[in-house]
N, C-alpha and C positions, 0 to 999 in steps of 0.2 A: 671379328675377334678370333683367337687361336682355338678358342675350344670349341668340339663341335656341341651343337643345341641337343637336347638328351630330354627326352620325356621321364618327367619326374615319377617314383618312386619310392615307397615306404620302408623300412621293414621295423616290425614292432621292437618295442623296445620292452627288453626282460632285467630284471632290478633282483637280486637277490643275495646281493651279498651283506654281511653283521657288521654294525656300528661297532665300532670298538672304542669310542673314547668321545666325550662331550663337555663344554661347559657347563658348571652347574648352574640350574636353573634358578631364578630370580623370579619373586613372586612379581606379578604384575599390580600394577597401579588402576586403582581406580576410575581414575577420569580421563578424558583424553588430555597430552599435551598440550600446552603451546607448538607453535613453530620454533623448534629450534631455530636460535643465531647458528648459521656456518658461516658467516663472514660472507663479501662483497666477492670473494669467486668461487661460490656454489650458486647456483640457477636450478629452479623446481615450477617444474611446469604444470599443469593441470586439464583435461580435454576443456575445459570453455578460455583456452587461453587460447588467440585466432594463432593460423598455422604461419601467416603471414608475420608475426610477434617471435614466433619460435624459430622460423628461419633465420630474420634477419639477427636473431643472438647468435645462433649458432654457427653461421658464417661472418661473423663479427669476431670470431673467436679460433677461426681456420686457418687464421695464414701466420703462428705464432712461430719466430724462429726454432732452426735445432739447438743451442744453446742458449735462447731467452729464459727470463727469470718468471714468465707469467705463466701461472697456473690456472684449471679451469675443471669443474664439476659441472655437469648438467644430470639433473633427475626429473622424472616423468614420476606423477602418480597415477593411480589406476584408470583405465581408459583407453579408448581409441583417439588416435590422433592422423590427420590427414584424410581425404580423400581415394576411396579407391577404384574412382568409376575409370582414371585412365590403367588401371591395370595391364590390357593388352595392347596399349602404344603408349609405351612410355612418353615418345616426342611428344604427344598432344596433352599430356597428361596436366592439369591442372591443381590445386587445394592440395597439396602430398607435401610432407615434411621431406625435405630434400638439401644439405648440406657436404661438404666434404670434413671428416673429423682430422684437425692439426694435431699438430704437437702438443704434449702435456695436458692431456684430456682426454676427462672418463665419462662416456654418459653411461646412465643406466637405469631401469625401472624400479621402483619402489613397491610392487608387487609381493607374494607370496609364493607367485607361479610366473615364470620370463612371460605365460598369457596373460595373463593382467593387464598388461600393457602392449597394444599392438598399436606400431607405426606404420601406417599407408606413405611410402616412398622410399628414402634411404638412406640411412646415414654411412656412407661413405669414404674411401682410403682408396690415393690414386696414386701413381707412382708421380714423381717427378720428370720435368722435361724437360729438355737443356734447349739452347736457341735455336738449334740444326736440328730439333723434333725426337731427339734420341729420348728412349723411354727409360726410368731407371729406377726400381724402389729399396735400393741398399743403403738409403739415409732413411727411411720412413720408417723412425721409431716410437716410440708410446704416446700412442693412444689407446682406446680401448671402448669397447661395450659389452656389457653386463646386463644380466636378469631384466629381457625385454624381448619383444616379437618384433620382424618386421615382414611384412607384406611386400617385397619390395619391384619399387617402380621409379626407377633411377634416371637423372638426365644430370648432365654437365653444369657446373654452376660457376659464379664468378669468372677469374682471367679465365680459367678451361674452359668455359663456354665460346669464348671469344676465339679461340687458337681455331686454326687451318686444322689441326686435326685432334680435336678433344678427346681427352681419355675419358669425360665421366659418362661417355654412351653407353649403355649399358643393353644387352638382350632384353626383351621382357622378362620378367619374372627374375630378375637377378640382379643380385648385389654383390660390389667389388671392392673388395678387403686386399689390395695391395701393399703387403706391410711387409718390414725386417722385424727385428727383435723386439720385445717389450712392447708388443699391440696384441696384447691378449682378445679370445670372446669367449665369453664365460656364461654360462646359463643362456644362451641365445636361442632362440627358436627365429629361423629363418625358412618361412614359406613360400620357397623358388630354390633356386641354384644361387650356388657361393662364389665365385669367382676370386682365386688368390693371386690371380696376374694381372697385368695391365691389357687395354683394348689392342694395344700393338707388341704385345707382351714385352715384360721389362724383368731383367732380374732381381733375384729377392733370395733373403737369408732368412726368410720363414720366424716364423712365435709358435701360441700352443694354443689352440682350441679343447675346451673340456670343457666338459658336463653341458653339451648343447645337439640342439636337433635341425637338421638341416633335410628339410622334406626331398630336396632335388639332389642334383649334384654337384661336388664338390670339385673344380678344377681348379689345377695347382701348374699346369703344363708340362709338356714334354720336355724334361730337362735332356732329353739325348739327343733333340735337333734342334729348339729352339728358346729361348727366352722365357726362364720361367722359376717356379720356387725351389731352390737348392735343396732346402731341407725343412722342414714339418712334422711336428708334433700332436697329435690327437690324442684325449685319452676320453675314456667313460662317457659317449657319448653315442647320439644315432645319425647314420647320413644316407641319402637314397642310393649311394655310390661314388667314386674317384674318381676321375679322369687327369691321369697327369706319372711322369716317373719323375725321379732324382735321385742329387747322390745320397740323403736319408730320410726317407719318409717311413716313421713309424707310428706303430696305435697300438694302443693299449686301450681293452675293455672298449674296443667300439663296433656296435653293430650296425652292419652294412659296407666294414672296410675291406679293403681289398685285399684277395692271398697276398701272403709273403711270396715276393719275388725279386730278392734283394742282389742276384747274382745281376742281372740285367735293367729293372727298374728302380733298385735302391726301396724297396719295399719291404716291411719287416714289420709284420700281425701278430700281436699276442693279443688273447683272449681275453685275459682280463691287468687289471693295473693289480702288482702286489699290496701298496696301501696307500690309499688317498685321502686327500681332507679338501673337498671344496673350497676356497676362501670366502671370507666372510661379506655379508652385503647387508647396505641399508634397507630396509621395508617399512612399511606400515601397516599396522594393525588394528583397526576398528578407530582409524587417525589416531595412532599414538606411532610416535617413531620408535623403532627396534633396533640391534643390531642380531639379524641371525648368523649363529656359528654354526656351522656344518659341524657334525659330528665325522671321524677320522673311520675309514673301513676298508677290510684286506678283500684283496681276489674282487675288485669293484668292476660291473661294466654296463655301460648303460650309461641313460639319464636318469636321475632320481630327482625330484624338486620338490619333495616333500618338507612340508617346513614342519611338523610335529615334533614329539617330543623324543621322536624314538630318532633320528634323524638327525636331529640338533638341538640346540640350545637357544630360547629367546631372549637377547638381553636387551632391558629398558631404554631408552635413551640418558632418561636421568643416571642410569649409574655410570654413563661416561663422560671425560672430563674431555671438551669441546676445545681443543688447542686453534690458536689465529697467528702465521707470522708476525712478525713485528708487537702485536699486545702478551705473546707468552714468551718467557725465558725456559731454559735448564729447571731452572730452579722451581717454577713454578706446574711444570709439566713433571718432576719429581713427587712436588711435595704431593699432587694428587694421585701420582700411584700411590704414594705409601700411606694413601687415605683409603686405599680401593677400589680408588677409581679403575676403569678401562678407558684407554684414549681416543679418541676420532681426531687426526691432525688434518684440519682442513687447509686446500691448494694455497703453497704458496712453499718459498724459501725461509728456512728456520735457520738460522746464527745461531750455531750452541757453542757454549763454550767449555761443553762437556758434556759427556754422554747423559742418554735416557737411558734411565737404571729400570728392569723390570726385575724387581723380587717376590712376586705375587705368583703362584699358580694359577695356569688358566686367563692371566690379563690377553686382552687382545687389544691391538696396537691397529687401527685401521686408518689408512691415509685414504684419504680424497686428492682426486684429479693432481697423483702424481708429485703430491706434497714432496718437498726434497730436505734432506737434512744435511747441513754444508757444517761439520765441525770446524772447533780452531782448529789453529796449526799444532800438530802430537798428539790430537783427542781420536777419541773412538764418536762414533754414534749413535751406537744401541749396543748396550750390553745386557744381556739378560743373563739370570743368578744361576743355580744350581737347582729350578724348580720346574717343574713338568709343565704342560697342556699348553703353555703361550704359541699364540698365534700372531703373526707379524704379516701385514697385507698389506700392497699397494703402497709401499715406503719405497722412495728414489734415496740416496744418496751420493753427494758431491766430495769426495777425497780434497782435505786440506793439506800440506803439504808436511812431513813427518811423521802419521801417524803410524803406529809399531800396526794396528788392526780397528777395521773399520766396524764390521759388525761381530759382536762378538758372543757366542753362545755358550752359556756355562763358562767358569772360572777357570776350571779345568786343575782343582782344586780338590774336589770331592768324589773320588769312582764311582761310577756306576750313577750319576744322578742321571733325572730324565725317567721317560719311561715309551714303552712301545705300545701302552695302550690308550696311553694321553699325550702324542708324539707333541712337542712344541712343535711348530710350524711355520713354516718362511713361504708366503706364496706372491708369486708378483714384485719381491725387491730385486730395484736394480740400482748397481753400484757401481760409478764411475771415477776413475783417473786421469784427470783432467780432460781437456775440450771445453767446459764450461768455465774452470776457473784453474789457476796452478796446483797440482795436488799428488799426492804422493804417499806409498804403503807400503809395506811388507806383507801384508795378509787381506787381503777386502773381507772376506768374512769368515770367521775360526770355529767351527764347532765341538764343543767339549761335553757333550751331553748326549748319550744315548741316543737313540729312538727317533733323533728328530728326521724331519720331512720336511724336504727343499724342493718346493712345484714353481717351475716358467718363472726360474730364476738368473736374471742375465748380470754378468761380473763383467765389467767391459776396463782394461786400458784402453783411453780412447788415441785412434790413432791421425786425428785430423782436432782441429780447433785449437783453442788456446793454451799455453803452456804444454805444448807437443811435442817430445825429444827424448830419444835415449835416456842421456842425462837427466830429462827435466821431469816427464810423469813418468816416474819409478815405480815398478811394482813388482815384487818378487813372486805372486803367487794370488791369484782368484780364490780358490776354496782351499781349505786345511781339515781334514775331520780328522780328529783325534779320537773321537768316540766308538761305539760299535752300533748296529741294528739302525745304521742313517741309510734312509733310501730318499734318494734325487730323480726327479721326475720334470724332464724338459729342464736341460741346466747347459746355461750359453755361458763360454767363461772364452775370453778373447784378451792376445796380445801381452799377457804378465810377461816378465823377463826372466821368468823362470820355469818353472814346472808352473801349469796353470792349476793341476789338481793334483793334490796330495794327499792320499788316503790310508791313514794308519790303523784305521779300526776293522774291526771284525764283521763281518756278515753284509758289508755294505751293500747297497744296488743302485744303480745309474738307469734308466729306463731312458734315453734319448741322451746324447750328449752332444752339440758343435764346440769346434772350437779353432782358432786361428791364433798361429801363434806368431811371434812379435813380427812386426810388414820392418823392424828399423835397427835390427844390428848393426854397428856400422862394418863388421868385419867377422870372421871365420872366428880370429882370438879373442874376441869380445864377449863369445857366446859359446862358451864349453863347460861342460857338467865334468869336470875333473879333466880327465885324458878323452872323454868322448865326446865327439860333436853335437853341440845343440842340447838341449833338455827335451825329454819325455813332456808331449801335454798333459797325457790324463799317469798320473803316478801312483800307482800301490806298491806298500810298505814289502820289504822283500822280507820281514815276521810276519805279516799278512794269512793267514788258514783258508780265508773262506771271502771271496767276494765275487760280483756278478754285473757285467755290464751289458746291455742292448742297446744297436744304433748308434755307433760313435762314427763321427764326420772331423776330420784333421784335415787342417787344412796350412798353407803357406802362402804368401805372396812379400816374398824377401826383396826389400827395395830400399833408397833413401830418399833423403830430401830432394833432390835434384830428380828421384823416379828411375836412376840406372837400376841395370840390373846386379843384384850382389848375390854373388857365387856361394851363397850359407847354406849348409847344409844342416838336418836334425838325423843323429842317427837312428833314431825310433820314433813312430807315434804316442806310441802303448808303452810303458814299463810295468810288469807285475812278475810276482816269483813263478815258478815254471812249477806250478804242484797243479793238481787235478780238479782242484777247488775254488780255483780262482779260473775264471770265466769270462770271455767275450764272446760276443754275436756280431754280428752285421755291422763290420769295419771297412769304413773306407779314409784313403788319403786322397789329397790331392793340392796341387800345383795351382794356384788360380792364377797367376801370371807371372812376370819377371823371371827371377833366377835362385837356381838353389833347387833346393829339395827334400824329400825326405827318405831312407835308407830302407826302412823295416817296417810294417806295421806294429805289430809287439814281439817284442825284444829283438831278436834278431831273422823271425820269421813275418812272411810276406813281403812281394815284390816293392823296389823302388820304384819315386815317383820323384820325375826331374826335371826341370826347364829346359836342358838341352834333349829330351828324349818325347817329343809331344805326341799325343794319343788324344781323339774325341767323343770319351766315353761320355764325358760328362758336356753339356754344350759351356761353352765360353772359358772353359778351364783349361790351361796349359795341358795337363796330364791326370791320371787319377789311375785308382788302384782300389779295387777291393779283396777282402778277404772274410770268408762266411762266419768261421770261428776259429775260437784259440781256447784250448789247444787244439789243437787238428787232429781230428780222431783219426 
């Protein structure tokens, strides 16, 4: 493999940053539950359930297409599962929970603590392989693991086992997380080295690891000679160490990451995250199912996994209303918010034919294995009111075609609603324009509410699948905040046909951004922001006083249907006013192939980056360009 083998390493992890905001707490019940109904695609496992029962679901469940309609939850309760007498040879290794994780699926432990639940083997993310053995993981999107340990002891399973040269070989002691966007790990405790590339390295557009501990180390590869992750997101978490550069690899609140050395490596260290809010997850408590809400906290760094009261909020199972495709409507997932309900939308595709309204403070919305909400044609699919603390986890959705805005946050009706110390909260949705089905926007998601906090949230025009065109999936724009005191934490927004992010409000902050903007103009006059070429991806309000970005990755690869190269240019990456207060950090553009370019990094400073001028700063990129900060002292 690419990385070299590294004896593992600790370094302790230090917790001390203030809860700032929680759900209110709900007295507990009694007796223990029943088993929740979550419908026919959730799976809950148990250690006396043989390992041989848990593989073959779990590899019954790995090879789901990139645009299929099937959804999928796996849950562990507390326990060991697998074998780990083959710990130091994986090949001989026998009894070990050993799968590849597909498309549209979450597994994760039902725990108190990610140790709760420790897996002997691996659950696993392998890059894709084309028939001439080319390695590649820039389609390998959501999946994901959550609040569980694994021990891991990996071998190739299925067709990979069978190919002339399998990716799922793995080192000892290592597990390989080959993934693009929207393949989150979240409260993970992995006992070895994490491997983010493939066995014969393959490129990757990187997701966000937070709130996880990873005893060994973390390789991501040499993005300056060879095949490996672009860009990556870390926050509040522990690692025994890096190995790897790109063009943006940041962390926030993680100990054990690597200096900043973002002129050469694409490296960029900050101490701690300004304010985070874990996302929410299923557990069990003395067998009664829960849903615990992390509590919201500034200056965070570390792992915390404390589930108390100081920390978060326990909410019952009974006080959520347990939605099923095809058995719930709009109407029915409605009436139970305005009963009090909080939601659990279990795996699967939902027809609304009109948005989920949340007017409740503090409701939390939590999707299972990637649940997707596919509006009609000119609806929205979440609008939430002009009320604080909501949290929104693990929600897909699928762009119908007309809608004015897909997710929508506060009315934008009321000043000042919202608040920064019960931020509402988006962690985990992803929203798509077309590829799966014909669909089309002006806004994917609109915030008009204070305070809120957007974590490893990806906005995608998709640029490949079904109803794919200029013309056809239309989107003016990924993100809009209208509000002030919104901080975005790991936010992928790709391909709008306009400015991808638009930010009118006060005090904002971006702690990671990529973003690629549209692969399909068909021409130069197709694609002009008045008299200048091309649109700004990331856009602050030129009223704008005070905003703050870290870790922006711009990207291009201007092409058409036929794959010629088109001579499009953008004249900026970056727009914001030229005042003192408004801020970036560790900026990079770059050319990923074809034709075109890009002029400026923000506004009219920092070098160009252009398909007829190639440079191999970055490996597999046409040209690229960094610039440390703005303004240039």
């Amino acid at each position: 493999m690419n990385s070299k083998t590294r004896a593992h390493r600790m370094t302790l992890a230090i917790v001390g940053a203030a809860v700032i905001g929680c759900v209110a707490p709900v007295p507990s019940i009694a007796v223990a539950d029943a088993a929740p109904d979550f419908g026919p695609n959730v799976k809950i496992f148990d250690p006396t359930t043989p390992v041989e029962e848990i593989n073959a679901h779990l590899r019954s469940i790995a090879n789901e297409t990139e645009f299929g309609s099937s959804r999928h939850a796996v849950y562990f309760t507390p326990g060991t599962y697998g074998s780990a007498a083959g710990q130091d040879a994986p090949a001989t290794a026998t009894g070990i929970v050993n799968s590849e994780v597909g498309y549209y699926t979450s597994i994760a432990g039902l725990g108190a603590s990610p140790d709760d639940v420790r897996l002997n083997g691996a659950l696993h993310a392998e890059p894709s392989q084309t028939p001439d053995g080319v390695s590649d993981s820039l389609t390998v999107f959501y999946r994901s693991l959550s609040n569980l340990s694994i021990n891991p002891i990996q071998r190739p399973v299925g067709p990979d086992a069978d190919r002339e040269r399998p990716e799922g070989i793995a080192e000892p002691h290592t597990l390989r997380w080959a993934t693009s966007q929207a393949s989150p790990l979240r409260r993970v405790h992995i006992l070895g080295d994490l491997d983010l590339t493939g066995r014969y390295g393959a490129n990757a557009f990187g997701t966000e690891i937070a709130d996880s501990r990873v005893d060994g180390w973390v390789v991501s590869g040499d993005g300056a000679v060879e095949k490996a992750q672009a860009q990556y997101y870390v926050r509040d978490s522990q690692i025994g160490g890096w190995d790897g550069d790109g063009a943006n690899l940041v962390f926030s609140g993680v100990h054990g990451a690597p200096r900043t050395n973002f002129g050469t490596g694409g490296i960029t260290a900050l101490d701690s995250t300004p304010i985070s809010r874990p996302a929410p997850f299923l557990t069990m408590n003395q067998g009664r199912y829960e849903v615990f809400v992390p509590a919201a906290r500034r200056q965070s760094s570390g792992v915390r996994w404390s589930t108390d009261s100081i920390t978060g909020s326990r909410v019952p199972i009974s006080e959520f209303h347990i939605a099923k495709p095809g058995a719930d409507t709009v109407a029915t997932i409605n009436a139970a918010l305005r009963a009090g309900k909080h939601l659990i939308l279990t795996p699967g595709v939902y027809r609304l034919d009109g948005p989920i309204e949340v007017t409740r403070a503090s409701t939390v919305v939590l999707g299972m294995g990637y649940a997707t909400l596919a509006p009609a044609g000119g609806r929205s699919a979440i609008e939430v009111g002009d009320v604080p603390g909501v949290v929104i986890s693990g929600v897909m959705v699928d762009a119908s075609p007309g809608s004015d805005v897909l997710v929508k946050i506060g009315s934008g009706k009321t000043p000042h609603s919202g608040s920064v110390t019960n931020p509402t909260t988006l962690s985990d949705l992803f929203v798509r324009v077309g590829g799966a089905r014909n669909g089309s926007t002006k806004r994917m998601v609109e915030v008009n509410q204070n305070g809120v906090l957007l974590d490893g949230n990806w906005l995608w025009r998709a640029d490949h699948g079904t109803g794919v065109g200029w013309a056809s999936n239309t989107a003016d724009h990924g993100l809009v905040v209208n509000a002030d005191d919104v901080t975005a934490l790991g936010l992928y927004v790709e391909h709008a046909q306009r400015n991808q992010v638009v930010w009118n409000g006060e005090r904002g902050v971006t702690v990671f951004y990529q973003s690629e903007m549209p692969y399909d103009p068909p021409n130069q006059a197709a694609w002009m922001d008045g008299t200048r070429d091309g649109f700004a991806s990331y856009s602050v309000g030129s009223h704008v006083k005070t905003h703050q970005a870290t870790g922006l990755a711009i990207y291009t690869l201007f092409t058409d249907s036929t794959f010629a190269r088109q001579p499009v240019h953008a004249d900026r990456a970056i727009q914001a006013p030229r005042i003192s207060n408004v801020r970036f950090r560790s900026m990079v553009t770059a050319v990923i192939y074809f034709g075109g370019g890009i002029r400026h990094v923000v506004n009219d400073m920092g070098p160009a980056v252009d398909a007829t001028a190639p440079n191999s700063v970055i490996f597999g990129m046409t040209a690229a360009a960094r610039l440390a900060a703005y303004p240039v002292a």
